[in-house]
C-alpha positions, 0 to 999 in steps of 0.5 A: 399532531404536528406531522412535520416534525413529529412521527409515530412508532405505530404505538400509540402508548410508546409514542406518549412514553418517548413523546414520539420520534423525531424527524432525522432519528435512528433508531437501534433495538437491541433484540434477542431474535428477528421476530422481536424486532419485526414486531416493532417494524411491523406498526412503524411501516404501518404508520408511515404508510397511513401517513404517506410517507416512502418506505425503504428497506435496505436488505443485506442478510441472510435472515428473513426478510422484515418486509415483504416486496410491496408496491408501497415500499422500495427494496435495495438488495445490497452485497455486504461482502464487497467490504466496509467502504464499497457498502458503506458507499452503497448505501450513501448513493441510495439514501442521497438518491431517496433524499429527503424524509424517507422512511427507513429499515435496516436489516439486522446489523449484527448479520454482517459479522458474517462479513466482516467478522468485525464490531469495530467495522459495524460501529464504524458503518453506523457511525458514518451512515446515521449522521447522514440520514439525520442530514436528511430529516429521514426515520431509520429503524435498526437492530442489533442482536443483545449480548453479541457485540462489544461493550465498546461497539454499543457505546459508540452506537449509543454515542452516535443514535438518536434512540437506543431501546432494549426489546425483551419478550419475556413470559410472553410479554414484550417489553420496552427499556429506552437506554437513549431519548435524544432531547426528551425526557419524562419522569418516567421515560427510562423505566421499562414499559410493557407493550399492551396492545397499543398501551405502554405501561410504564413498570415504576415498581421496583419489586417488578422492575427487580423482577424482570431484570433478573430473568434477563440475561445481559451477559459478560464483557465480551470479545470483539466477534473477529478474536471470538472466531480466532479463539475458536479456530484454536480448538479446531487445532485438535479436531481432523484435518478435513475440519481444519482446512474448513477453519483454514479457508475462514481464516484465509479469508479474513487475513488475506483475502477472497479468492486470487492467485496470492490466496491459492498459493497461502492456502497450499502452504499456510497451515491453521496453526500459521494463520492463528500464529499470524492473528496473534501479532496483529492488532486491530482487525481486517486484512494484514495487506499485500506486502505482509503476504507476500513477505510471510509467503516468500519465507513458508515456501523457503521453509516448506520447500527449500528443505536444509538448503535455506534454513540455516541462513535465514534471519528469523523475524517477529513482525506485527500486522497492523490490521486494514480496518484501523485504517477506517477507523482512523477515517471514521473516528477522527470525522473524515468520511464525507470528505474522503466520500467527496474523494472518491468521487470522479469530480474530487479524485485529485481535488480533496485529496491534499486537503485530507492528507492534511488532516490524515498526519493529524488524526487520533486513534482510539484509546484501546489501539494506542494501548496496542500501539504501545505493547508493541513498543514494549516488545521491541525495546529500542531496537529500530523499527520500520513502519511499512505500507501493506495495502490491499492490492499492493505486492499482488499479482499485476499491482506492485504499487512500488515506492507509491506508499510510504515506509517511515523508519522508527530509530526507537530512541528516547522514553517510551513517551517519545518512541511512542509520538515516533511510532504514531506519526509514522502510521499516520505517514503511511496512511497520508501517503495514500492520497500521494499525487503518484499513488492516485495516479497509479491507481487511476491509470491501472483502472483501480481508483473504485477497487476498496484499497485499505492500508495494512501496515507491517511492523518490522525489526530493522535487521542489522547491528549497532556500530558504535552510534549507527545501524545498519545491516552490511548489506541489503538490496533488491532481486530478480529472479529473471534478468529480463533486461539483460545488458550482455548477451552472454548473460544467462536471464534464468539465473536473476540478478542483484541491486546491491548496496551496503547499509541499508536498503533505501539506496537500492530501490531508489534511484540513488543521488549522486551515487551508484549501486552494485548490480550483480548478474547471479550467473557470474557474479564477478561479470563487470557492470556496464562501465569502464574497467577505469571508471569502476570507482567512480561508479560505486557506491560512495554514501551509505544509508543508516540509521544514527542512534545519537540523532535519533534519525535516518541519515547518510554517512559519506562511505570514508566517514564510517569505513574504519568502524568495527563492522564485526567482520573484516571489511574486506568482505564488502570493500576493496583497497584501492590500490591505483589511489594507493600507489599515487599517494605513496608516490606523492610522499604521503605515507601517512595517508590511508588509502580508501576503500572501493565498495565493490563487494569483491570478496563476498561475491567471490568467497562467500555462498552468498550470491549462489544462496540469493540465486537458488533461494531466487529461482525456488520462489519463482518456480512456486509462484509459476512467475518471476519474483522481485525480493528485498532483502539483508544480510549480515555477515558473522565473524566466522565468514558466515552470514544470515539473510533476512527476506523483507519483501516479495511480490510477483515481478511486473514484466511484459515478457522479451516479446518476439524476435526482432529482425534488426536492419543492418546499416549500410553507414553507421551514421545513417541513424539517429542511435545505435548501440549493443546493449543499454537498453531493457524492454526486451524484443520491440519494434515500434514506430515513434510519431514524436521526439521530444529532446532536453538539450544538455548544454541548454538545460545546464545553463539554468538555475535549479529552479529553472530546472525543476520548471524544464520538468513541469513543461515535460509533464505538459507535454507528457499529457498532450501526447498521451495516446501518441508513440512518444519518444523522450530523450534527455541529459543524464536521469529522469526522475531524479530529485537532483536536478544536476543528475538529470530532469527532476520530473515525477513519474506521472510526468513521463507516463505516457512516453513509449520510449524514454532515452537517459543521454550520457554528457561528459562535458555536462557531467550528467551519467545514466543510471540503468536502475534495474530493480529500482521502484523507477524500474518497476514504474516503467515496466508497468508501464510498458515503457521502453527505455535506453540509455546511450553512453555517446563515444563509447564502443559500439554507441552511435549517437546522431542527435541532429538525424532529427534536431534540424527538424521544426520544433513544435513546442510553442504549438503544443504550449502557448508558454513554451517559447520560454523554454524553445532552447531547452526542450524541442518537440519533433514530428517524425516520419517513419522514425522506427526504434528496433532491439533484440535481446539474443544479439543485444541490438538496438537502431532508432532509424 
């Protein structure tokens, strides 16, 4: 025989009936038992072992072993519970290490529904290894257990296989039915054959062909093995509670996740009842991701713990899940493994990543997806929706991943057709925005970029009410529990705080462009912000986000374009009269002219039980998770001045803590100092010693046209990385991080990451006007990050500000950047000696000196 290209099953007569395998096949038995299938693994590694070749057996179950550990043959224990991609991924390395023309058996695919509880997720690991091992001229034996999966799970192995053959044993007799023969073919190949000894004979009778089928049983359509177990998980529903808890932890695990402070608190109040509730809206399988755990946590507790306080203020909701094994199949099913393999690797981590978000905002999905997609839609009618991020780690414990994924708003207007398109390309948003530059970054830096990261995503009801053609809720923002970053030290850091915004809440978690938002200390919710009482105008909100309905789009509306609507309750609640405009224009004769509205949420802070609501609601959730929360959220008032509060999000608060007390020297001459200020700082009790400062001139950097501008930014993210491991201290006019150059530096986050100190400067004469974005995703990126931050408002009481303490000093930019005497007016980078930041949070102090 021609040993190069054809291969012996062991079996002589089979071998005449398919005309031998064929180097690069796979192999899958349909069995009834593991016996069956080891019958024919039995004479395959016996031949191979005659013919020298090398046997790999890859084991994983919790079956019998096929093979027994010989000297001949090479054993991989592999751990199927790691999940689809960390296994997946196992098995890659092997086959790439064994390289070419190994022999292979698999144990018994159908044992990792004890793992994954999922056909859809043993489909997509056959249809990503066995391409590969065709690569590789290799034979692998597989099997699956009859009548187990779905019809739709074996057509796609049948799709992808080089051979399918039914194994029956009946009456003592095996027998062999090919299904599948990829490019062979004889008259008689496709009937059953009876094993005899080393014979096959082929049965062509139809009387005993009739015969042998109708002892078989070949069963029922059937259900996917994850709705097998939540179909059972419901008559468990009747039985006691000890069998309950027991389905309970299954289902937890399924859901959510194995064992991590997020599981503990989902198991002490999630009941069997709610997990079967929340499988009932999920389409798809696998885990419903971080952010749909804590936002359905967040509402249990307040249910469970919050007795008669909460309840009659709190908006229901009526989410879908969509589950993290569709985010696979998207990979799987559209041909992307082996580039997204090629990402994973330390070479390809930032290199393919453009390449297969490209092809992530293209794919398809599966036809029996689409159709959930589409039920969805029905459901929701034309009320807007958002599609929002919910990946594995996000929204846990020590991982906020805050602003790195994308949320899509789906305005849902037009034909079902057109919803549709809307909706799919908003999925497809989400899932590409895990190869964003900022999401890998995250993740590398905080040692995550190996850790499995399936993308959920949550369906949500976008709260609010139509207002002629635009949405919105009246307000929406972000809370802390514990206002770690306080700005006044009469200011209680128990009580939390609020980033308020009215419309939607987009403005709130991001740093808002040429606008400010409302920030509300939860222990005197009328205590002032950090500005003038003259300047509070100029400092609220001005733009309001929504969603048009007659465009079909999310936009923003200038606050004056949409403050004579009928927002269904009188405006006063959220804006004020501005009396000083008021009585100018009355002055000036324009008694035709309506004065305009400050947005400063007076009425609803003062009037309403909003604000106490928000701090009880704040302080119950952080008194459960035993740590501090960070909540988004809506609420919308009523015509009877009452209101509902839709809790959209929770997760536990990134934070260092305020640190030990720090001793402040006390200066002999104010001058002396680089900077002081009281108060403008968060970061709590820090004593640090700067190595390096690296100062944006204002004047300099106004001078430069945009893109000039946004080139300042690249030169710092240089800088950024040249300095990493050093204590840095950046400083420059206005906000970093903006994506509006004329507010400040435009850099990305990645950009600044390795400072220790970032300082926000305020310029009048230029204009530029930090932005203590407290609740921010900004916020939450420089505390993970550990970074200090100061904003100092030059010529204000108390602020001393004394930028040539270390101007006069040699500038080393050209040292560190060969091209940056290009930009030496702009951007100076100074070694310091013994230059040292101080703050205390119970005087509200800070000295650089």
């Amino acid at each position: 025989m021609d040993i190069q290209n054809k291969v012996s099953t062991g079996i002589k007569g089979f071998d005449e009936a398919i005309d031998k395998l064929r180097l690069g096949d796979n192999v899958v038995w349909q069995v009834n038992s593991i016996s069956s299938y080891k019958k024919m693994v039995d004479p395959y590694v016996a031949q191979a072992k005659r013919d020298q070749r090398k046997i790999i057996y890859v084991r994983f179950a919790n079956h019998d072993p096929i093979l027994e550990e010989e000297g001949d043959s090479k054993v991989y224990h592999l751990d199927a519970s790691i999940g689809f991609e960390g296994f997946a991924t196992e098995v890659h390395h092997l086959m790439e290490k064994e390289g070419r023309k190994a022999f292979y058996v698999f144990d018994c695919l159908t044992d990792l529904l004890d793992y994954w509880h999922s056909d859809l997720m043993i489909g997509n690991f056959f249809k990503v290894t066995c391409p590969y091992l065709y690569e590789l001229d290799t034979i692998a034996y597989f099997a699956i257990i009859r009548n187990v999966h779905t019809y739709t799970s074996i057509a796609g192995i049948r799709e992808t296989t080089q051979l399918l053959l039914d194994l029956y044993e009946v009456n003592d007799n095996i027998y062999i039915h090919p299904l599948k023969v990829w490019q062979r073919y004889s008259p008689t190949m496709f009937f059953p054959h009876l094993i005899k000894g080393d014979e096959a004979i082929s049965i062509t009778s139809s009387a005993e062909s009739a015969e042998l089928f109708s002892s078989i049983n070949r069963g029922e359509e059937r259900l996917d093995h994850w709705d097998v177990i939540f179909n059972k998980a419901k008559d468990v529903l009747d039985l006691d509670q000890k069998q309950q808890e027991a389905t309970k932890r299954k289902l937890l695990r399924m859901l959510i996740g194995d064992e991590s402070r997020m599981v503990e608190l989902c198991d002490r109040y999630f009941t069997l009842n709610d997990l079967i509730m929340i499988a009932s809206r999920e389409v798809g399988t696998g885990f419903i991701g971080g952010k749909s755990v804590g936002m359905l946590l967040a509402r249990k507790i307040i249910e469970k713990d919050g007795g008669d306080r909460f309840q009659p203020y709190m908006e229901p909701h009526d989410s879908f899940y969509l589950g993290s094994d569709i985010f696979y199949t998207y990979i799987v099913q559209n041909g992307w493994w082996k580039l997204r393999t090629k990402q994973k690797s330390k070479d390809g981590y930032f290199k393919y990543a453009p390449e297969l978000k490209e092809k992530m905002l293209r794919g398809k999905f599966p036809e029996n997806i689409q159709e959930q997609f589409v039920h969805i839609l029905e459901y929701f009618g034309q009320s807007p929706i958002i599609v929002r991020s919910s990946s594995l780690l996000e929204d846990n414990f020590g991982n906020a991943f805050a602003g790195k994924y994308e949320s899509v708003f789906c305005v849902n207007q037009g034909t079902l057709e057109e919803r549709f398109e809307a909706f799919i390309n908003a999925i497809r948003t989400v899932y590409a925005s895990t190869m964003n530059e900022d999401a890998l970054a995250y993740r590398m830096n905080r040692g995550l970029a190996e850790k499995d990261e399936q993308m959920a995503i949550l369906v949500q009801r976008v709260s609010g009410d139509q207002y002629q053609q635009e949405f919105f809720p009246h307000l929406a923002g972000v809370g802390n529990s514990s206002n770690l970053y306080v700005w006044d030290e009469s200011i209680d850091m128990d009580a939390g705080m609020l980033r308020l915004v009215f419309g939607l809440g987009t403005r709130a978690v991001d740093r808002t462009v040429e606008d400010y938002v409302k920030i509300v200390s939860l222990d005197n919710p009328m205590r002032l912000p950090l500005v003038d009482p003259d300047d509070l105008k100029k400092f609220s909100q001005h733009n309001v986000d929504l969603l048009s309905l007659s465009e079909n789009r999310l936009t923003t509306r200038k606050w004056e374009r949409i403050s004579d609507l009928d927002f269904k309750v009188e405006k006063e609640w959220f804006a004020t009269l501005d009396y000083q405009t008021e009585n100018r224009l009355r002055e000036l004769g324009y008694t035709d002219l309506k004065a305009p509205y400050i947005l400063d949420f007076q009425r609803c802070l003062r009037d309403s039980e909003f604000p106490q609501l928000m701090k009880d609601l704040l302080a119950l959730l952080s008194e459960v998770y035993n740590y501090p929360v960070d909540i988004e959220f809506t609420a919308n008032f009523t015509s009877d001045q009452q209101f509902k509060v839709n809790l959209v999000q929770c997760r536990p608060l990134q934070t260092r803590g305020l640190g030990h007390s720090v001793k402040v020297p006390e200066l002999t001459d104010e001058k002396d100092c680089f900077f002081s200020s009281k108060g403008n700082f968060m970061g709590g009790n820090v004593h640090l010693s700067i190595d390096y400062v690296v100062f944006v001139d204002a004047k300099a950097y106004l001078q430069r046209n945009e893109q000039e501008k946004h080139a300042v930014a690249r030169q710092i993210g240089k800088i950024n990385t040249v300095l990493k491991g050093k204590n840095a201290m950046l400083m420059g006019p206005g906000r970093w991080g903006t994506t509006t150059p004329s507010l400040g530096v435009p850099v990305h986050f990645t950009e600044l990451s390795h400072m220790s100190v970032i300082c926000e400067v305020a310029s009048n004469e230029a204009g530029f006007m930090p932005e203590l974005s407290y609740g921010s995703h900004f916020f939450q990126d420089l505390v993970e990050a550990g970074i200090f931050y100061v904003a100092i408002f030059d010529g204000q009481k108390d602020v001393e500000f004394h930028p040539s303490y270390i101007l006069n000093k040699e500038n080393m930019l050209t040292s560190f950047l060969p091209e940056g005497d290009k930009f030496t007016d702009v951007i100076r980078v100074v070694k310091t000696e013994d230059l040292q930041i101080y703050s205390d949070i119970v005087s509200q102090r800070l000295l650089c000196k």
